[in-house]
N, C-alpha and C positions, 0 to 999 in steps of 0.2 A: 428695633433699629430706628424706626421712626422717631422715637422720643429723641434717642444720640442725636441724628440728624438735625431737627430742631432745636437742641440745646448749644452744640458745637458749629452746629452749620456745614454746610454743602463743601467749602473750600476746605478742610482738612481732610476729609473724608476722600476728597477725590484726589490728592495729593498722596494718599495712605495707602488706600484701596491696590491703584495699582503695582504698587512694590508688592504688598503681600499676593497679588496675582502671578509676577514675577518672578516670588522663593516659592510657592506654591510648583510652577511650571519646573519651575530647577529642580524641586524635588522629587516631581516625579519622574524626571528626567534620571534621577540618580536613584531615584527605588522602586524603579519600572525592573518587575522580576525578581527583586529581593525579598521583600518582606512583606505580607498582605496585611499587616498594622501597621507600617511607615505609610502604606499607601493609603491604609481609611484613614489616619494622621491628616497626613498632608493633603487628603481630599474634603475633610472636613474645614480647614483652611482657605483651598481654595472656594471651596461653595459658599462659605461665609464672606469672604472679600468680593466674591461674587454679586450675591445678593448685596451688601452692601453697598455697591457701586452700582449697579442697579438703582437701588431708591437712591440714593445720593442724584444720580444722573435727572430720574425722573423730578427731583425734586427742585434742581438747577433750573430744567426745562419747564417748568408749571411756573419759576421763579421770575426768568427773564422773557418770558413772551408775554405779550397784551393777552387781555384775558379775551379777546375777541380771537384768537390764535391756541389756546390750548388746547382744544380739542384734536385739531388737528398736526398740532404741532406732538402731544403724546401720540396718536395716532400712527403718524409716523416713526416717532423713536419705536414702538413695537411690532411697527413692520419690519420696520429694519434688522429688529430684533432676531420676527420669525425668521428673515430672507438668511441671516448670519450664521443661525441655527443650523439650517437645512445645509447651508454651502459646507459648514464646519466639519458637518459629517460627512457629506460627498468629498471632502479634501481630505480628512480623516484617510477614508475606504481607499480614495485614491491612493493615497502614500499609503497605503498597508500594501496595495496591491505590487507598489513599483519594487517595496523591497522585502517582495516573496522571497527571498533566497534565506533570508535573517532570522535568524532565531525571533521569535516573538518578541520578550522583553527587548532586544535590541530595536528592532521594528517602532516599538511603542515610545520607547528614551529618544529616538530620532524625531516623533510627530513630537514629543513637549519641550525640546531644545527648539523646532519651528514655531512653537502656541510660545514661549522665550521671548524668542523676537517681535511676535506681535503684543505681546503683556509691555516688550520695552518700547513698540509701536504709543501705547497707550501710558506710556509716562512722558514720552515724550510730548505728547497732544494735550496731557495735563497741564505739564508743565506753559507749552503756548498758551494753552486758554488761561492760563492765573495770569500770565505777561499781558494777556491780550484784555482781560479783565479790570486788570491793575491802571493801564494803560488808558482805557476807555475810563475807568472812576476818575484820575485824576483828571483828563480833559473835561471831563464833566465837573467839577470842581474848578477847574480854574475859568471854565463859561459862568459859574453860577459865580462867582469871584467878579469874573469882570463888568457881570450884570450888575451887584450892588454897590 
């Protein structure tokens, strides 16, 4: 995935990544309790777009900070990481717990239609940082513009 990364670069990748996080969530949404090869399918999917967006991210962040700033600047993307980790599955347990009544499968289609929302959480926040990206190059461009 490193090679893609450096070949293609960080901005398609983070544009990609989270839609296929997205059908990834939706699908298990819809083959939560049907099939246990739709579900290694579509979990193979999402750990790849996963991963994916992952080094895509780390590699944004190693990109746009001073090199006097990496360290800590990764440092941080993988706490946050750990911290997201841990809550994801206390939120998890939690929502298992509220709809004790539900059959299982039902139960589990309900926690990936809420992971839905936050996959669409994170195209949204793509989509800002390429505007906010796009945005910042051309002012930068038209400073280096007025300079010569």
């Amino acid at each position: 995935m490193g090679r893609i990364i450096d070949r293609y670069g960080n901005a398609g990748i983070l544009r990609f990544a989270p839609l296929l996080v997205l059908a990834a969530t939706v699908l298990f949404a819809f083959f939560a309790g049907q099939s246990w090869i739709a579900v290694m399918l579509v979990y193979m999917i999402m750990s790849l777009s996963f991963t994916v967006l992952s080094s895509s991210v780390s590699n944004e962040i190693s990109r746009i900070l001073p090199s006097s700033q990496i360290g800590s600047g990764m440092g941080l993307f993988q706490l946050l990481q750990f911290f997201s980790g841990a809550f994801s599955v206390a939120m998890a347990a939690s929502a298992l717990e509220w709809q004790r009544g539900l059959p299982l499968s039902t139960a589990y289609s309900n926690i990936y239609w809420g992971l839905s929302i936050a996959a669409l959480i994170a195209i949204v926040s793509a989509v800002a940082y390429r505007r906010g990206s796009n945005r910042s190059s051309s002012l930068a461009d038209m400073a280096d513009a007025a300079d010569a």
